[in-house]
RODO-2510 file (C-alpha; in nm, 4 decimals, decimal comma):
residues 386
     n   res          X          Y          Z
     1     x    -0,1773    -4,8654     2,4248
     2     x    -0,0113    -5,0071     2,7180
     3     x     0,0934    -5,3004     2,5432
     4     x     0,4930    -5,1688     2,5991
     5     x     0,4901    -5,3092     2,9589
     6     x     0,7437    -5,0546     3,0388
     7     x     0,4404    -4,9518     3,2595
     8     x     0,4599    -4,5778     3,2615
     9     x     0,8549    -4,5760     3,2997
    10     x     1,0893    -4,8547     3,4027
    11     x     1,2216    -4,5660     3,6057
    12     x     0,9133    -4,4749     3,8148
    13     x     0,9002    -4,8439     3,8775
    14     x     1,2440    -4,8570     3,9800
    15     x     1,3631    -4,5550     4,1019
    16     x     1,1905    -4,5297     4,4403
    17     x     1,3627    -4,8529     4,5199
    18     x     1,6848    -4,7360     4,4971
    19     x     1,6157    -4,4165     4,7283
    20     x     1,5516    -4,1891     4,4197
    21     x     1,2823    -3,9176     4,3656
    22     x     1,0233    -4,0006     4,1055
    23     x     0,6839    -3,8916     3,9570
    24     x     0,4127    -4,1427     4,1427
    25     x     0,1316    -4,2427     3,9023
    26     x    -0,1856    -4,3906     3,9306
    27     x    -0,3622    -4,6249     3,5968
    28     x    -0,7597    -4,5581     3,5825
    29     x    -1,0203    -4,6028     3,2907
    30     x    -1,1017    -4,2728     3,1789
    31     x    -1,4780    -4,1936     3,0152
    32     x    -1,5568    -3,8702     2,7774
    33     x    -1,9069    -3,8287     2,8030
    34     x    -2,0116    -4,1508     2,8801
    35     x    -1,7552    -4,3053     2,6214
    36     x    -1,4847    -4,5412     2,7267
    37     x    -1,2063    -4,3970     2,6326
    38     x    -0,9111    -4,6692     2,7192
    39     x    -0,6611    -4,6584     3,0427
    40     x    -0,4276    -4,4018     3,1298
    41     x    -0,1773    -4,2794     3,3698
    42     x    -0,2323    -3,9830     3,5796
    43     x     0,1130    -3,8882     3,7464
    44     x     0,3010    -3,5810     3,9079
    45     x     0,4996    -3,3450     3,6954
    46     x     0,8493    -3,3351     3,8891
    47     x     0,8070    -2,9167     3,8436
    48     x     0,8949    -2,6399     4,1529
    49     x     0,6071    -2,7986     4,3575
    50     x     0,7086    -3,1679     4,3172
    51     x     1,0300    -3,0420     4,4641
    52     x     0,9119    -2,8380     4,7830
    53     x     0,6640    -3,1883     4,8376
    54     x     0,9579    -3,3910     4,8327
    55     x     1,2584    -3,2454     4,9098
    56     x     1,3720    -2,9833     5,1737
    57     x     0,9570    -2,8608     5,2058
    58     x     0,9198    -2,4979     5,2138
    59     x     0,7163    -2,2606     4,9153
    60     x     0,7389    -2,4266     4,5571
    61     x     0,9021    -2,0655     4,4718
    62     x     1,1754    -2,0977     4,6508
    63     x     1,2466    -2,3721     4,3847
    64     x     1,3902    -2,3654     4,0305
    65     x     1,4285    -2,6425     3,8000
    66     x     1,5044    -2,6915     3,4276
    67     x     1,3862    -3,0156     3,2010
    68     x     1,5434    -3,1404     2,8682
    69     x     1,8199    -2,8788     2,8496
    70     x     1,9514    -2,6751     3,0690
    71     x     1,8105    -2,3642     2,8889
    72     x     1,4489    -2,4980     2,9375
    73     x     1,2936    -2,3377     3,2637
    74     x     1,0014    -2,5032     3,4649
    75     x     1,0239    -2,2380     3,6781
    76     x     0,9689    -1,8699     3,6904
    77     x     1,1659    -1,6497     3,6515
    78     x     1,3363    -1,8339     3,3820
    79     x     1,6681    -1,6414     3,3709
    80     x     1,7314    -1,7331     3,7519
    81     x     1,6446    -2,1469     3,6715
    82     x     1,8487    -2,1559     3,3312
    83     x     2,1517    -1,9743     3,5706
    84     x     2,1284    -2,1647     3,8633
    85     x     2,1672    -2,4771     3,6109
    86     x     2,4513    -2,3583     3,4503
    87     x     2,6398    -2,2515     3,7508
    88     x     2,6198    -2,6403     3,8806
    89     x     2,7328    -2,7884     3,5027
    90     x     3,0306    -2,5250     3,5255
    91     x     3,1907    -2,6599     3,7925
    92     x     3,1909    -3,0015     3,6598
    93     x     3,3931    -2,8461     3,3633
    94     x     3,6254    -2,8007     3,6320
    95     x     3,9437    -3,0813     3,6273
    96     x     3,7363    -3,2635     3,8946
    97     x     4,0630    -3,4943     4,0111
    98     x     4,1546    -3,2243     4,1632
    99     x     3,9848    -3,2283     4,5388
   100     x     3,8052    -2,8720     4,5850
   101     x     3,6584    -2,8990     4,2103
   102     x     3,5347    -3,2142     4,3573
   103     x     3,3980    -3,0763     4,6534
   104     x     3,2699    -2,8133     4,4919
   105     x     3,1012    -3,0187     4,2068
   106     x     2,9404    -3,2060     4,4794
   107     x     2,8165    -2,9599     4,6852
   108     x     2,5809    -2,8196     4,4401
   109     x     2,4545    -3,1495     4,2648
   110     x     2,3828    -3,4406     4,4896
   111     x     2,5990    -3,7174     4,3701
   112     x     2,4829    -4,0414     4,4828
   113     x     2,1328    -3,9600     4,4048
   114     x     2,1952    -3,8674     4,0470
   115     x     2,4395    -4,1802     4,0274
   116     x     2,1242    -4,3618     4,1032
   117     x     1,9027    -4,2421     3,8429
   118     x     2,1902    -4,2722     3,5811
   119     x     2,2084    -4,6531     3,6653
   120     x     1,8133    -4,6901     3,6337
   121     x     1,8438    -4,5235     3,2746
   122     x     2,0903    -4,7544     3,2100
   123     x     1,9227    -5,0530     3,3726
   124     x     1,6180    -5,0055     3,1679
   125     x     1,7952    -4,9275     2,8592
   126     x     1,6119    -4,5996     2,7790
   127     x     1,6438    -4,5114     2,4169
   128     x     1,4608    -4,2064     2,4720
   129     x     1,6771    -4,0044     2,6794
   130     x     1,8587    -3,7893     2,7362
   131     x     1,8433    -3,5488     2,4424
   132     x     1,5016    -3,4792     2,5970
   133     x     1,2841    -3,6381     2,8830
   134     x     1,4302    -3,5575     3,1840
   135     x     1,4010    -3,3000     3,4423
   136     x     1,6482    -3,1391     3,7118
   137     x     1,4827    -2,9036     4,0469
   138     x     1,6985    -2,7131     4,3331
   139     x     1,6383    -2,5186     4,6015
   140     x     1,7941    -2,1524     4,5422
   141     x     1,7073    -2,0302     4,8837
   142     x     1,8291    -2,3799     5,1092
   143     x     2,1445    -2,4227     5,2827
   144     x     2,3533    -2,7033     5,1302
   145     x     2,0248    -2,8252     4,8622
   146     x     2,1544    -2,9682     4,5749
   147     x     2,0317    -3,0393     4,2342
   148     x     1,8225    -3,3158     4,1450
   149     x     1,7531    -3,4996     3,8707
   150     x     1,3977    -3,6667     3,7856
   151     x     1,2992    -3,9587     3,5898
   152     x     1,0316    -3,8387     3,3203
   153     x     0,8095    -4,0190     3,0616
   154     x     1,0358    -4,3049     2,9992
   155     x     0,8511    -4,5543     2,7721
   156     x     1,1287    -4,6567     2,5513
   157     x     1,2504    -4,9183     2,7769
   158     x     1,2783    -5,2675     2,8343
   159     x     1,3470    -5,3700     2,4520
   160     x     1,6457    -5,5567     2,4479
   161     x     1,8481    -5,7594     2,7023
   162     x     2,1391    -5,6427     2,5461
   163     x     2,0846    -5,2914     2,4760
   164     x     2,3574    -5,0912     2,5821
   165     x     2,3144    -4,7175     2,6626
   166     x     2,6203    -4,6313     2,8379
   167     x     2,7566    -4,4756     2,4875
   168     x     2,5306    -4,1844     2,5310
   169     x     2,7355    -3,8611     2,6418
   170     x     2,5078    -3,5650     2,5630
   171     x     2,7012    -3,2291     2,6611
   172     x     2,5329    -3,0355     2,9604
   173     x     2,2712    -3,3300     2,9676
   174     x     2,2466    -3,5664     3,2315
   175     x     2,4499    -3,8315     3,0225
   176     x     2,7401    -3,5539     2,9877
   177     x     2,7190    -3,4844     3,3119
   178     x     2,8042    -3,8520     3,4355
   179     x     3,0837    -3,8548     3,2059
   180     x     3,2451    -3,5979     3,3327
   181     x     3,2200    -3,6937     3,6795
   182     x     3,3450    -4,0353     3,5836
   183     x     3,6788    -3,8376     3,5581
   184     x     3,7327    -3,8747     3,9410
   185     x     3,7888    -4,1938     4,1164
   186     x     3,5699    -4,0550     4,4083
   187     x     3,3083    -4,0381     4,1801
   188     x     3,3583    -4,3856     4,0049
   189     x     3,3468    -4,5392     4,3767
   190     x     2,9879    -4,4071     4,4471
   191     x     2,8651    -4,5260     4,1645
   192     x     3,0706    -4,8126     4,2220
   193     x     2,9620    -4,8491     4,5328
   194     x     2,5387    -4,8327     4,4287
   195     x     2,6134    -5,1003     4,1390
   196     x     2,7104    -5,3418     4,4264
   197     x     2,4375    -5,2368     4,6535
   198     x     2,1708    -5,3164     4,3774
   199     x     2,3106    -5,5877     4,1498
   200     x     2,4317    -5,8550     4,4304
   201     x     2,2841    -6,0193     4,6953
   202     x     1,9164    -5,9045     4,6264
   203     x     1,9696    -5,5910     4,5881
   204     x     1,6574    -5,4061     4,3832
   205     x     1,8088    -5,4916     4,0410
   206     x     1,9194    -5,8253     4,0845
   207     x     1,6900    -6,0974     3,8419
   208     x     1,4367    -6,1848     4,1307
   209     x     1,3771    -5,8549     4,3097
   210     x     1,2918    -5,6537     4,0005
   211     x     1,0822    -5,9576     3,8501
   212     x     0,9052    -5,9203     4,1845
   213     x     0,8954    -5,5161     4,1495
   214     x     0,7443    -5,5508     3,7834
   215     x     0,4664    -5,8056     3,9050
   216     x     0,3516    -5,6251     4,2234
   217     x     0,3307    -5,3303     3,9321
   218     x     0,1928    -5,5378     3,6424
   219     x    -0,1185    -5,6932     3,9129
   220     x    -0,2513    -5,3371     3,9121
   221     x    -0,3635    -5,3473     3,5578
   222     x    -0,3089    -5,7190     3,4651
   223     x    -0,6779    -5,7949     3,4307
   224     x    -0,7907    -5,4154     3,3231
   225     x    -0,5724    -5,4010     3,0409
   226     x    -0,8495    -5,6009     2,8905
   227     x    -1,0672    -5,3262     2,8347
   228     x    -0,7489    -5,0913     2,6826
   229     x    -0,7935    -5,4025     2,4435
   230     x    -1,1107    -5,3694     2,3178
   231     x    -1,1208    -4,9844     2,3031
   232     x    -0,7872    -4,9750     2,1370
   233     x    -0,6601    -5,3238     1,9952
   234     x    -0,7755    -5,3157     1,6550
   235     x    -0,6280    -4,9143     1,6272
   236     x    -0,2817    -5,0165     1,4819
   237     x    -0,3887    -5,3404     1,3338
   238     x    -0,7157    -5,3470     1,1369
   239     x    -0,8724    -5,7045     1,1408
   240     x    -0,5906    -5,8172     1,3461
   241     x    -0,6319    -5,6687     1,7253
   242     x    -0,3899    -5,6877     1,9632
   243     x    -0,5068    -5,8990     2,2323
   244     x    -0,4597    -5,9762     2,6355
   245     x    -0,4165    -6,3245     2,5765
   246     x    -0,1240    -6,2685     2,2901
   247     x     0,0567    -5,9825     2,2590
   248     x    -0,0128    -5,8928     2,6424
   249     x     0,1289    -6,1998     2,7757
   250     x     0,3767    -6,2770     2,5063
   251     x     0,5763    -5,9777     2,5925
   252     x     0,5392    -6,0380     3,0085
   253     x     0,6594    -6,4037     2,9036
   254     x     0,9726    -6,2181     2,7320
   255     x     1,0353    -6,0237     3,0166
   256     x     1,0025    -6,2448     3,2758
   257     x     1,2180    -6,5256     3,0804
   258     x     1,4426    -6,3447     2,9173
   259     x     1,5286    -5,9631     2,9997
   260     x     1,4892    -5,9906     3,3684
   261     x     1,7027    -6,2793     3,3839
   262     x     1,9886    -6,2005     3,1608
   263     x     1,9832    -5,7472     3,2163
   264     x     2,1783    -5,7173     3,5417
   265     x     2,4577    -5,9388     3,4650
   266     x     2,4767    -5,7332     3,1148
   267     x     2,4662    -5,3769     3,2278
   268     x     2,7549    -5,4611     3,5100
   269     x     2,9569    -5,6045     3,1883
   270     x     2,8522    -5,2545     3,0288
   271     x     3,0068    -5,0957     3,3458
   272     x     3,2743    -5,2898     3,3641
   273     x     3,4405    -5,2283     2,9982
   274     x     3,3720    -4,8626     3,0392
   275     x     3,5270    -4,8608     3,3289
   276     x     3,2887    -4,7716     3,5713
   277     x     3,3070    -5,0899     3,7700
   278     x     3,6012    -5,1751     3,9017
   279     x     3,7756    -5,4955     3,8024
   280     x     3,9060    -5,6355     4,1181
   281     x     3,5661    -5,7859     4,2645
   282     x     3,4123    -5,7137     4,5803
   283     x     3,5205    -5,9106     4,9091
   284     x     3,2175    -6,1859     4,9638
   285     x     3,0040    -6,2128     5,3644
   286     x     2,9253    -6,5202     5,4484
   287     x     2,6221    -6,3999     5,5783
   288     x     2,4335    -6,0687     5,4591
   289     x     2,3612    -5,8942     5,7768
   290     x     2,0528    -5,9469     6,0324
   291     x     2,0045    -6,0820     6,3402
   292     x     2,2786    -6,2816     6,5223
   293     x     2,4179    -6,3511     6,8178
   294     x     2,6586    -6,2219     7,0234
   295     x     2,9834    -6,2913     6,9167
   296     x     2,8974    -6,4648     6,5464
   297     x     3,1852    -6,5292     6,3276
   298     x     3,1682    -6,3099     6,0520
   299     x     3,3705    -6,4648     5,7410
   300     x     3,5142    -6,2573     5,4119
   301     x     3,6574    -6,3947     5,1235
   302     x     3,8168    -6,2352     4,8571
   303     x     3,7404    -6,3793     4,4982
   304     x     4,0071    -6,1369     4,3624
   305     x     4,3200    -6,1956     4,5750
   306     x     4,4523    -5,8912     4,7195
   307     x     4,4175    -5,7518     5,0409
   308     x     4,0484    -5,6831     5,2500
   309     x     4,0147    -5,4017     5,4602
   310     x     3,7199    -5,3297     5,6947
   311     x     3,6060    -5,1235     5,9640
   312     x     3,2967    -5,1851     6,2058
   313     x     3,2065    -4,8149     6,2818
   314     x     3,0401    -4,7165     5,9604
   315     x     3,3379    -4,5298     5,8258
   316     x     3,4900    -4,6591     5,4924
   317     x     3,7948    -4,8782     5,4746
   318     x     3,9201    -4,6367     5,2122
   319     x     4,0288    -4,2809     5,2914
   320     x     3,8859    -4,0371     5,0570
   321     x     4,0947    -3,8727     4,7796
   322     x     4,3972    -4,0016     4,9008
   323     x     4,3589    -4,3589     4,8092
   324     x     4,5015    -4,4939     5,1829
   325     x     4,3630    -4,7497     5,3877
   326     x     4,1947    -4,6408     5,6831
   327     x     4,0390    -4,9799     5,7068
   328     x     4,1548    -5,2921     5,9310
   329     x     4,3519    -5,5843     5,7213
   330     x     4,1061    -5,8633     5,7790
   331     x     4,3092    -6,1754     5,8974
   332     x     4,0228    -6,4119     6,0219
   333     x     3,6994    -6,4390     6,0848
   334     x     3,5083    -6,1323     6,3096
   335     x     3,3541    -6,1510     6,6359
   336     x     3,0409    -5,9034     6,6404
   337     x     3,0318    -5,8506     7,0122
   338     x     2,7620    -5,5481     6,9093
   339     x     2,5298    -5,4210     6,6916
   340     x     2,7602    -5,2921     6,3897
   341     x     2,7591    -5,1890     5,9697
   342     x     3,0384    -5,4177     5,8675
   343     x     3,1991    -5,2366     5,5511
   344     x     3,4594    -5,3562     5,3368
   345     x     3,6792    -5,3297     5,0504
   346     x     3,9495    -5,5262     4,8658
   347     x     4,2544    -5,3596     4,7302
   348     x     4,4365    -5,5161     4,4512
   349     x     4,8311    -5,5683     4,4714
   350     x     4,8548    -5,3324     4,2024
   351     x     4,6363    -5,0831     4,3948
   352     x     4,2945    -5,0777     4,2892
   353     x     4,0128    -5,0884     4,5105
   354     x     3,7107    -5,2811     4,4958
   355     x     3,3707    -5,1785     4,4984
   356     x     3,2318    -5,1556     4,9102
   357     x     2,9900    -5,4599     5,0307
   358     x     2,8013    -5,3620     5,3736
   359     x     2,5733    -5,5434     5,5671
   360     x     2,3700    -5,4046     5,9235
   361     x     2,3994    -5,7133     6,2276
   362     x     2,2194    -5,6456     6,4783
   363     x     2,3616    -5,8677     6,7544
   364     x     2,1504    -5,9728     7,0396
   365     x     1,8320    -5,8661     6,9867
   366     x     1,5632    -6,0675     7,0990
   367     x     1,2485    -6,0632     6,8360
   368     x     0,9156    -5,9002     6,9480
   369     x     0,6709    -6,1219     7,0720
   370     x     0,3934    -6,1067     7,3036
   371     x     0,6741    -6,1074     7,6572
   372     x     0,8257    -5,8300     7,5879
   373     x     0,6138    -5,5553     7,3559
   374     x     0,3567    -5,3687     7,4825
   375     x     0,1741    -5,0861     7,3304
   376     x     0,1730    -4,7821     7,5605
   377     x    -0,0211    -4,5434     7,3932
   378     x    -0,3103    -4,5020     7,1133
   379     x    -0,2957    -4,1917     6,9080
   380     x    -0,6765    -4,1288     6,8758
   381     x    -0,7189    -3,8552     6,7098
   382     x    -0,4189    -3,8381     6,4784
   383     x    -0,3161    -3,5439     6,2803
   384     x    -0,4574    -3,5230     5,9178
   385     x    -0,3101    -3,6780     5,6359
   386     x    -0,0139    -3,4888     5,3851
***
């Protein structure tokens, strides 16, 4: 029954949002000869041709890919898919402080991708993961692919506000494989670096923009579910049926009051006592990017002291590996003369560096209006769909 609101995964609902790769699905009423039979979800299988749709294109058998463990193949022939697998987790055996293991590490898996699916997992507090219920794909024959990792039938989720997954460390499994990278500070700031991006400042898993992610999902089959209801309701519970109007809305009313509310600031507190967050805070903007004009006074403040570094070329005000600045002490206030990513960091006084805000300002640009667009060609016959 689709009472669990977890709506076919937290992470297909969230994934996507945070530039992942998951399995799209589609609810529908589904009739066996003539019967009703309840609602379902019809969704992709994130196998060999999932992959070649969505990654680097090409044949699905230029693809192999693993799910649950790294010695269960998707893919034919299995030996290949089971050793291409292995080959990646081997090098994060590797002492990956050390810079080439890192490199090396990350050129066959693709880090800030899989950093993103391990903070959905974690997000959604999936208790049904990762011994099984995930799968991996890469592209053997590529230049420079890398291995992903996909999001797959993630119900368990969604339960408590305070249900802390980050404990999990299964070996060779994603959840080992995270640990293991959390060995390297470069590693630690990319994930770092995402938790910032998505749990400040509306970022997709901040209280307001997943409460708006999980209605725009729940309107789909908000009314529906009523049928699922009477076909199914009275399954579990003789005499007693679960109903729309109670258990349905009793557990969006939880959601919606409670676990969206209180989640993100309890999974960065998660983060933070393992040690996957820094604790010197992020410097603050006094304004979140956009449109300004030419020469606005950009302001950053520093909740935790230190000194801010930032650069105005897209380049990071931390220098890989080495730990140096390569940033420009902020003093004052910034002119934005031009169209720039402000990026910035704080470093402690004992030498830690803060997670990276950004923000895009786009300075000078007039908005579109009626003066000044004008459409210049009609595509008439356009190409058919993909």
């Amino acid at each position: 029954m689709l009472f669990n609101l977890s709506l076919s995964g937290c992470q297909k609902l969230l994934h996507g949002p945070l530039g992942g790769t998951a399995p799209h699905g589609r609810h529908m009423h589904v009739y066996l000869a003539g019967i009703y039979w309840g609602m379902y979800t019809v969704h992709e299988r994130p196998d060999d041709n999932f992959a070649a749709a969505y990654y680097h294109g090409g044949d699905n058998r230029e693809y192999v890919g693993v799910k649950h463990s790294g010695n269960t193949a998707v893919t034919a022939p299995s030996s290949i898919a089971t050793g291409e697998f292995i080959r990646m987790t081997n090098l994060l055996d590797r002492d990956l402080r050390v810079r080439g293991n890192f490199e090396a590490a990350a050129a066959r898996l693709d880090l800030e991708d899989f950093a993103k699916y391990m903070i959905v997992n974690y997000y959604c507090g999936n208790t049904d993961w990762d011994h099984h219920n995930w799968y991996a794909s890469y592209n053997r024959m590529q230049p420079g692919a890398k291995w992903h990792f996909h999001s797959w039938d993630a119900e368990h989720v969604l339960k408590s506000a305070s249900a802390d997954e980050t404990g999990t460390n299964h070996a060779n499994k994603p959840s080992g494989l995270h640990n293991q990278l959390m060995t390297s500070p470069e590693y630690r700031l990319i994930f770092s670096d995402l938790v910032r991006r998505e749990f400040f400042n509306r970022g997709n898993l901040t209280p307001g923009v997943v409460r708006t992610h999980y209605l725009r999902r729940l309107g789909t089959i908000n009314e529906a579910v009523r049928a699922e209801s009477a076909r199914w309701g009275d399954n579990k519970r003789l005499g007693q049926p679960y109903l729309r109007g109670n258990e349905w809305l009793a557990e969006r009313s939880r959601l919606l009051g409670s676990y969206f509310p209180n989640r993100t600031g309890t999974v960065l507190n998660q983060f933070r006592a393992r040690g996957w967050y820094p604790a010197t805070d992020a410097p603050n903007f006094d304004r979140y990017g956009g449109r300004v004009a030419i020469g606005h006074q950009l302001s950053i403040t520093s909740p935790a002291g230190g000194t801010i570094y930032y650069t105005l070329d897209g380049r990071d005000p931390r220098q890989a590996f080495t730990g140096s600045a390569a940033g420009t002490p902020y003093s004052g206030p910034l002119a934005l003369e031009s169209t720039a990513t402000v990026k910035a960091r704080t470093r402690s006084d004992g030498g830690e560096w803060s997670a990276l805000t950004e923000a895009l300002f786009v300075v000078g640009a007039v908005e579109a209006d009626q003066t000044n667009l004008v459409i210049s060609e009609i595509h008439y016959r356009p190409a058919s769909p993909t």
